[in-house]
N, C-alpha and C positions, 0 to 999 in steps of 0.2 A: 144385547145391544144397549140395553139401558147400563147397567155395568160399565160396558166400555165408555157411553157418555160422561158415567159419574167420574170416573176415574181419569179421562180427559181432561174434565175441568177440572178436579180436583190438582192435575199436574200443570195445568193453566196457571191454577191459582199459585200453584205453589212458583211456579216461575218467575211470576209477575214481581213476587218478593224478592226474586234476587236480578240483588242491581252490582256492577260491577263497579269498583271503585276508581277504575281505569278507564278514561274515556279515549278510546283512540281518535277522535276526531279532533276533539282538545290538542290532546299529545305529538297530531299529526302540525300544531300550527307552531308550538310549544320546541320541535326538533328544528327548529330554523336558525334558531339560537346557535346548536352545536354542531350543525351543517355548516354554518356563513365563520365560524371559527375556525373550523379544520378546512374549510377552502380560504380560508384567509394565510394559516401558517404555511400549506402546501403551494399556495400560491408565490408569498415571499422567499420561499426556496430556490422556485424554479426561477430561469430567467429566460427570453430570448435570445437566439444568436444573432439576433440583429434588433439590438433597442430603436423605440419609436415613440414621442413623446409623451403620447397619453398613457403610455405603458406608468410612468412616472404617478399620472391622476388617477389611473384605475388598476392597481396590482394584479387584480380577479383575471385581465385578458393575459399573464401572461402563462395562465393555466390553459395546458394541450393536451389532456389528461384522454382523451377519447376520439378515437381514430375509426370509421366505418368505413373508410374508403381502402387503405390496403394496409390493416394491421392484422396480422395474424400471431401474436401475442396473445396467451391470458383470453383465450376466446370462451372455453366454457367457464372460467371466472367471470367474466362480463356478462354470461349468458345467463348464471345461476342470480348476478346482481339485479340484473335484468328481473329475473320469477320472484326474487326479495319484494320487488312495489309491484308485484298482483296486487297486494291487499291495499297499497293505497290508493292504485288505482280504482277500484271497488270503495274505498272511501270517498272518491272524487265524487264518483257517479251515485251516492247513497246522499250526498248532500241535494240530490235534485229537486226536494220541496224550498227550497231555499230561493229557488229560479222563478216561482211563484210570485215572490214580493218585489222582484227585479223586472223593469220594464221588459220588453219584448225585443228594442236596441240596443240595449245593454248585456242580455243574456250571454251574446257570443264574447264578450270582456268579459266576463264572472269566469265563463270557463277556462279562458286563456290565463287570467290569475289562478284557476285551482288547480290549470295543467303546471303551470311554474312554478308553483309551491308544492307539487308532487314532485316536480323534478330537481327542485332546488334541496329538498328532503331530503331524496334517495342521491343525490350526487357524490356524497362524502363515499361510499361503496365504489364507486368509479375512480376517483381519483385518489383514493388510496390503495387502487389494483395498480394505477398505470403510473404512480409517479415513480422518478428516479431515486426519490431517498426512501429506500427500503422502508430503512427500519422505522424511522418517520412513521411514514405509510402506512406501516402494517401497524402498529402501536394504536393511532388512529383510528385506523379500521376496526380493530378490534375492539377498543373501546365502543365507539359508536354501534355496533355492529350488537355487539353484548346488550347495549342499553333497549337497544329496539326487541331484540330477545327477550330481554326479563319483561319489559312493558305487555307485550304479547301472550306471553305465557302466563302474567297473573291474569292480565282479560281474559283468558280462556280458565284458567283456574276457579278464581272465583264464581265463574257463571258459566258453563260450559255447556248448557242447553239453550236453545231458542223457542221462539213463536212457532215456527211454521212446521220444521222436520219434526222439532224435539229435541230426544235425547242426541247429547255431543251433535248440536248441532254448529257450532262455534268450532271445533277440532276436525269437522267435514270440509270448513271452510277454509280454514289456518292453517291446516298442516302442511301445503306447498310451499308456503311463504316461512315458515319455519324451518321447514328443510333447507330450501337456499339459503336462510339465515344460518343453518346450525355448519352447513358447507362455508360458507361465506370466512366463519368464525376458524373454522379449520385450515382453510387455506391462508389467513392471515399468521396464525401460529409456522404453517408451514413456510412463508417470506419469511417471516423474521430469525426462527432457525438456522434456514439456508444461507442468510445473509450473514448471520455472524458467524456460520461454520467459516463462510468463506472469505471473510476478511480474516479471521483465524488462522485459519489455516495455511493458506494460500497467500494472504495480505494482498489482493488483487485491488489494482488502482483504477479510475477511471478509464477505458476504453474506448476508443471510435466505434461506434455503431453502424453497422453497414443497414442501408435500405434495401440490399437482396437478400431474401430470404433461399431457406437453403432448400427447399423444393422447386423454387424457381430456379434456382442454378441445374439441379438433377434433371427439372423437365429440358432446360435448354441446351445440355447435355446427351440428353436421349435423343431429340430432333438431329443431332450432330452425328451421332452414331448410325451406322447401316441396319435395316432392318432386317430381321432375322429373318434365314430362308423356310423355316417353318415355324407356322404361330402355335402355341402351345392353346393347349384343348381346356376350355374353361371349364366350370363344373356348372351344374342345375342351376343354383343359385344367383353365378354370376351372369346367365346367360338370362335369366327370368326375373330377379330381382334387384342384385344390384353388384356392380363389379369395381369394386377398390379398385384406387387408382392411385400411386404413391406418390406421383407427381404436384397431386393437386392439392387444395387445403381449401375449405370455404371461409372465408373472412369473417371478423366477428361480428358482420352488421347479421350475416345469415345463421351463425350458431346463434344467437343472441336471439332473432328471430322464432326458431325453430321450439328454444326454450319456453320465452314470454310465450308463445301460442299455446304450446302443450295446457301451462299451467292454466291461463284465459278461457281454454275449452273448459277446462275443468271445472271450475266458478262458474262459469256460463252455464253447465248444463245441472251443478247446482243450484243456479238461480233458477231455471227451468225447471227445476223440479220443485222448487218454493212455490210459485206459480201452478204447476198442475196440484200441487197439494194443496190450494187455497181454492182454486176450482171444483176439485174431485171432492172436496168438505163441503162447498155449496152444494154441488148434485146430490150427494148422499142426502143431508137435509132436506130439499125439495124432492128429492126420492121416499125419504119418511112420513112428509108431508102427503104425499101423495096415496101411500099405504093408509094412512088415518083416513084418509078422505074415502078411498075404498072399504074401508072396515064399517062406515056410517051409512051404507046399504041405499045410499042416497043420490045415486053415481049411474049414468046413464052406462049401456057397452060400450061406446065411443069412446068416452070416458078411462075405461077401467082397457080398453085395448088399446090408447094410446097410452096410458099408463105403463104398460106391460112393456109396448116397442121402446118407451127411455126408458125402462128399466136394463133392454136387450142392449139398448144402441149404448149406455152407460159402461155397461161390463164389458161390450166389446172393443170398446175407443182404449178404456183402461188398460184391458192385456194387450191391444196392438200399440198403443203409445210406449210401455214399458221394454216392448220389444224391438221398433225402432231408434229408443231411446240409442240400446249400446248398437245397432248398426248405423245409425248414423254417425255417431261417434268416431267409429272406427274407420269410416271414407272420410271423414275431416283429420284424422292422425294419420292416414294415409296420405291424403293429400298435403300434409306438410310437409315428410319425407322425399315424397314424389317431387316437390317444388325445389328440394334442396338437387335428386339427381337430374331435373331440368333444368337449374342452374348452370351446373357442372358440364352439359351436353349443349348449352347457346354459349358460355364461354367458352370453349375447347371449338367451337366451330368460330369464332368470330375471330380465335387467337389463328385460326389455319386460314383466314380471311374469307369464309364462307358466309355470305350474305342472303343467301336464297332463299332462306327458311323466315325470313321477317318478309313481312308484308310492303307493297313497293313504295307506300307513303311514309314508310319508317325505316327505310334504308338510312336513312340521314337524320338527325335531328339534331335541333338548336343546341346549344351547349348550355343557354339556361333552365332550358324544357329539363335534360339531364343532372344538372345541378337541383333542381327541383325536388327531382321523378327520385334521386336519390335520400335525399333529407324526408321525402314522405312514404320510402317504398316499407318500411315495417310497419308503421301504426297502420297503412294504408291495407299491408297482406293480414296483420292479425285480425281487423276488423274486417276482412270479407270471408274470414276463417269463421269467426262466430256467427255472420250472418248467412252464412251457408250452410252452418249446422242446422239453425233455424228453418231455413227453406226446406233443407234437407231430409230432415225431421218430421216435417208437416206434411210436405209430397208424398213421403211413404207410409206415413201414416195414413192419408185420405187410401192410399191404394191399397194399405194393408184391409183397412174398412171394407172396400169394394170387395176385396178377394173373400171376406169372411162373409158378407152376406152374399154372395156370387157363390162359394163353394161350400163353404164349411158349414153354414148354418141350414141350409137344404139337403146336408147329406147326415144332418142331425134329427130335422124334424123328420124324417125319411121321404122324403121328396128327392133322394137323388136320381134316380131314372128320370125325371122328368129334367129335373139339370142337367144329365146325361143327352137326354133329346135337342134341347136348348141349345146346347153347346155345341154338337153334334150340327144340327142345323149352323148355328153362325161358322163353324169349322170351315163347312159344306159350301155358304156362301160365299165365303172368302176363299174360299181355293178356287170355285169355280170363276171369279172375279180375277186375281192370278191368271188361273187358265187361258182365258179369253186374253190379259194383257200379252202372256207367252206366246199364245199363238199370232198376232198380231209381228211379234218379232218373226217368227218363224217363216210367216207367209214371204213378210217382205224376204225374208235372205232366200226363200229356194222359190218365186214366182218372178218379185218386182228385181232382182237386181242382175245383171251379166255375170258370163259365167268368167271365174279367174282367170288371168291373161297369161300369169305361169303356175304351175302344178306343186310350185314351193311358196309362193302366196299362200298367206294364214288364212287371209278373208277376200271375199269378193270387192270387186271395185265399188266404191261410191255411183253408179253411174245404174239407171233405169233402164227398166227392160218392163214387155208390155204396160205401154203407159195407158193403155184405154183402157184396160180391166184396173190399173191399182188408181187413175180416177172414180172409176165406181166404186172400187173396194174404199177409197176416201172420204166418198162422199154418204155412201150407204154409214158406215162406222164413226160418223160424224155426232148424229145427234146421242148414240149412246158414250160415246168419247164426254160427252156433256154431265150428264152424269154419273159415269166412274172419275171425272172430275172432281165434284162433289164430294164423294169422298175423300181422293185422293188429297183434296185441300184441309179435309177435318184431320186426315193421317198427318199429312205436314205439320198442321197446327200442335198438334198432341208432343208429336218427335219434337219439336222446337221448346217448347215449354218442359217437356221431360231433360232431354239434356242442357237447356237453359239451368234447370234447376240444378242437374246433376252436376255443372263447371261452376256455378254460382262462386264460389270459392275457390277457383283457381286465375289467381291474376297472371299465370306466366301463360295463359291463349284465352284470344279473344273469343265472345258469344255473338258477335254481330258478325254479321254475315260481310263477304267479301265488298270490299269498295266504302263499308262504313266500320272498321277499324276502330279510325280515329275517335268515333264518339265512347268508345269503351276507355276512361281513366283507366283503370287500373290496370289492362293491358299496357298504355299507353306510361304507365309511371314506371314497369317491366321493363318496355325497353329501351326507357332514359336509363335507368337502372345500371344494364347490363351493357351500354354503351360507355356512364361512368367506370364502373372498374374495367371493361376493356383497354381505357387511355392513360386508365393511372394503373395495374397491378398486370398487365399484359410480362410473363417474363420472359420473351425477347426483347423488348423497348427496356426494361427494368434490369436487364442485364447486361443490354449496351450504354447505358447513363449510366452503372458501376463501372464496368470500364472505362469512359471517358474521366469519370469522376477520379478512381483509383491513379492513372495516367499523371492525371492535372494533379494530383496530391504530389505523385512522385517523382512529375518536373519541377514544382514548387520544392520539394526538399533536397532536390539536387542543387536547385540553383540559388537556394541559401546556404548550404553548406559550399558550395562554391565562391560564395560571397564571401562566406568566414575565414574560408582561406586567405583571399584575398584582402582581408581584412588584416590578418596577422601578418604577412605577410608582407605587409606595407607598414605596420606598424614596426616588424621587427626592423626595415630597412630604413626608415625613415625618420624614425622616432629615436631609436638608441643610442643609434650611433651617427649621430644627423652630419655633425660637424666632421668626424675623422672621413664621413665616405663624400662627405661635396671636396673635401680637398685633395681626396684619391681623384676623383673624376675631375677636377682640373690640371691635375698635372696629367692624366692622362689624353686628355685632347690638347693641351699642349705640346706634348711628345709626340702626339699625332700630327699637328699642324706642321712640326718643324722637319718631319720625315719628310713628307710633301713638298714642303719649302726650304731646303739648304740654306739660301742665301739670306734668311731671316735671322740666322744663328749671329751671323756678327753685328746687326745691329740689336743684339739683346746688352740690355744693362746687366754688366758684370754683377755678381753676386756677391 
């Protein structure tokens, strides 16, 4: 033990000396510079198709770089830019001693300036995925993209241990965020490539862009086609886990989602593990202390046997913590998944106009509630992702506890028979409790109720039979109904708080009970959510506005090229030969007139 101390501090010591010459917090205020640049030139590129004057005073609005509502473009690009600011968001939230020297009114301003300067940061990755000049773009991109790379990788170079884990504690923490960088940087090689293969190659010009996408065209196509007279037999998987669907596609506010989360858990339950490692250092300590105190003979038994119990209750929290650690883990990576195929299953039902499955004060909603519910529905799902881990975590932990000294630790000290007895008894009471509730059903269906009125009736009628024996039987079964009440209320309380804990982190269904809905936000930001892409990415609605669209283009270019005609047309009659045809046409309605009129002929002036 003493070794291991020495040798702790001695790697303490040695740590404390290396300081890294790269501060990313600096560095993070320092990239504003070559963010507000590259949305400066991509900005001047692009333009509206319909200018408006302040467009003139502020170039920045006429950047569209980022579409959540129905762009299915470049979705896992956005999604990987997206895991790129883990780590600054991790830098936001590491400034928090900062909040300290800032009033208490002011706090919620500080962080909306450190959310805009994270986001003003990381923006150049976004709008060099989604602009129209490629190569621009990408050139950009990868510049930028590069710089925050090398920045990154000499911080972790130079110093690549910390305080808390240790060794490569700095490469536990960064390596997500370098990944999406090192992708990021890949995919930008790969735009620019492709772009000049294809103006190379091909010399391809600007294009019309249609806003139908080509799975919405295939799903509106399938609805048009007859359904087949037999369904083909899915397999294991897709019947239990999940079943591809070609039609569909999830937008990039939910791949984008899906990604940020993953990586979020990850740092989270790195940070979590900072935290039990600065705890689990205290105990041991005050576990050492407590050894010395016993070795000085000077120590009552009360003493030296509570002693012993945190020494018990220390090692057992330790290996149950560790152990809930990765299954917590894995119900909150489940449950993002899970939320991407209940996405997919409240769209598909709201696109076939099936309303039943939302709750009846959320049939309807505002269209600002929606507009809202969508602008907050990710920061709002990754943040009850993490906090659910939390809940998650701590829930199974307490009951991991209870199980170990409830079973494992009495069938160690050899006391299991007597655990065996224990259990056996509560078993015993609770069945018989059960029992009594069964039989109470049972009475009623074969005493208190008439008998079926036809012989293909499931159940007997609603309707009494001896009613003076089932008021005794009511009245006698009254006061014990009181307390198996009792219980039955601690049962309720228990199941409400377990699955409370266990949805904690599911905002696609509510945890409040029926009638109070609405007090659940994040249920409530759900189904703005999914009413927003309902009205804008629905592809029947998105397929008949192509068709109207396409139509109107192609009565518009009829009836210019009709105009052209008509143009030449007029020009070659009117214009060339002006003079020689107005003099055809009056000799002709002359020769016209005097058909008509004979007798005008002699009074014409001889010629």
């Amino acid at each position: 033990m003493a070794t291991r101390m020495v040798s702790t501090e001695s790697w303490q010591l040695k740590n404390e000396t290396c300081r890294s010459s790269v501060d990313l917090d600096l560095f993070l205020h320092y990239s504003l510079l070559p963010s507000v640049a590259i949305i400066m030139v991509l900005s001047c590129l692009e333009k509206r198709a319909r200018g408006h004057q302040v467009d003139e005073r502020f170039p920045l609005l006429n950047r569209r770089p980022l579409d959540f509502v129905g762009a299915f473009d470049n979705r896992w690009s956005l999604g990987f830019a997206f895991g790129a600011t883990a780590n600054k968001v991790m830098i936001m939230f590491s400034e928090g001693d900062f909040l300290l020297y800032v009033p208490q009114w002011a706090q919620a301003f500080v962080l909306l300036i450190g959310a805009f300067e994270v986001g003003l940061s990381s923006y150049p990755f976004f709008a060099c995925l989604s602009t129209c000049f490629q190569i621009t773009g990408a050139t950009l991109g990868f510049l930028y993209t590069g710089f925050w790379l090398v920045i990154m990788v000499m911080h972790i170079v130079q110093c690549p241990h910390g305080q808390i884990i240790g060794h490569y504690e700095k490469i536990m923490f960064y390596w997500p965020s370098l990944l999406c960088l090192v992708f990021l940087l890949s995919r930008f090689v790969h735009i620019f490539v492709k772009t000049l293969w294809i103006r190379f190659r091909l010399h391809l010009l600007n294009e019309e862009t249609s806003f139908l996408e080509v799975h919405q065209a295939q799903y509106v196509q399938q609805l048009l086609r007859k359904p087949p007279l037999q369904q083909s037999q899915k397999s294991w998987i897709q019947r239990k886990v999940y079943d591809w669907d070609p039609y569909f596609r999830f937008p990039t506010r939910m791949i984008s989602m899906a990604v940020l989360a993953t990586i979020c858990l990850y740092i989270f339950v790195v940070i979590e593990y900072y935290v039990y490692s600065l705890v689990l250092r205290t105990l041991k300590t005050l576990e050492e202390n407590f050894e010395m105190l016993i070795a000085s003979n000077s120590t009552s038994k009360v003493v030296v046997s509570g002693v012993q119990h945190g020494k018990e209750l220390i090692g057992i929290t330790e290996g149950v913590w560790v152990v809930t650690t990765f299954t917590s883990c894995l119900i909150c990576v489940s449950y993002v998944f899970h939320i991407l195929a209940c996405y997919r299953k409240h769209m598909k039902r709201l696109w076939a106009g099936e309303k039943q499955f939302l709750p009846l004060g959320f049939s309807k909603l505002s269209s600002s509630q929606s507009v809202a519910a969508i602008a907050r529905y990710s920061g709002w799902q990754i943040a009850y992702i993490l906090w659910g881990q939390l809940v998650i975590h701590t829930v199974q932990c307490l009951f991991g506890v209870m199980f170990m000294y409830s079973f494992v630790l009495p069938i160690k000290k050899g006391q299991g028979i007597e655990m065996v007895k224990t259990l056996g008894t509560g078993i015993l009471t609770l069945a018989v409790v059960i029992g009594l509730m069964l039989l109470q059903v049972v009475t009623a269906a074969s005493f208190f109720l008439q008998p079926k009125i036809s012989q293909d009736d499931k159940e007997k009628p609603l309707a009494l039979d001896n009613r003076k024996v089932f008021h005794n039987f009511n009245y006698f079964l009254f006061f014990y109904n009181v307390l198996l009440g009792l219980g039955a209320c601690l049962f309720r309380l228990l199941c409400s708080v377990i699955v409370g804990a266990w949805l904690i982190a599911r905002i696609d269904r509510t945890i409040m009970p029926k009638g109070y809905e609405a007090a659940d936000m994040g249920f409530r930001t759900w189904i703005g959510m999914l009413f927003m892409d309902h009205y804008h990415t629905n592809p029947t609605l998105v397929c008949f506005c192509h068709i109207l669209v396409v139509r109107n283009r192609e009565r518009q270019q009829q009836q210019q090229q009709q105009q052209q005609r008509t143009t030449n047309y007029y020009h070659f009659s009117n214009v060339a030969d002006f003079r020689v045809l107005n003099k055809a046409r009056t000799r002709w309605l002359l020769l016209y007139t005097l058909l008509n009129n004979p007798s005008l002929s002699a009074l014409r002036k001889p010629q």
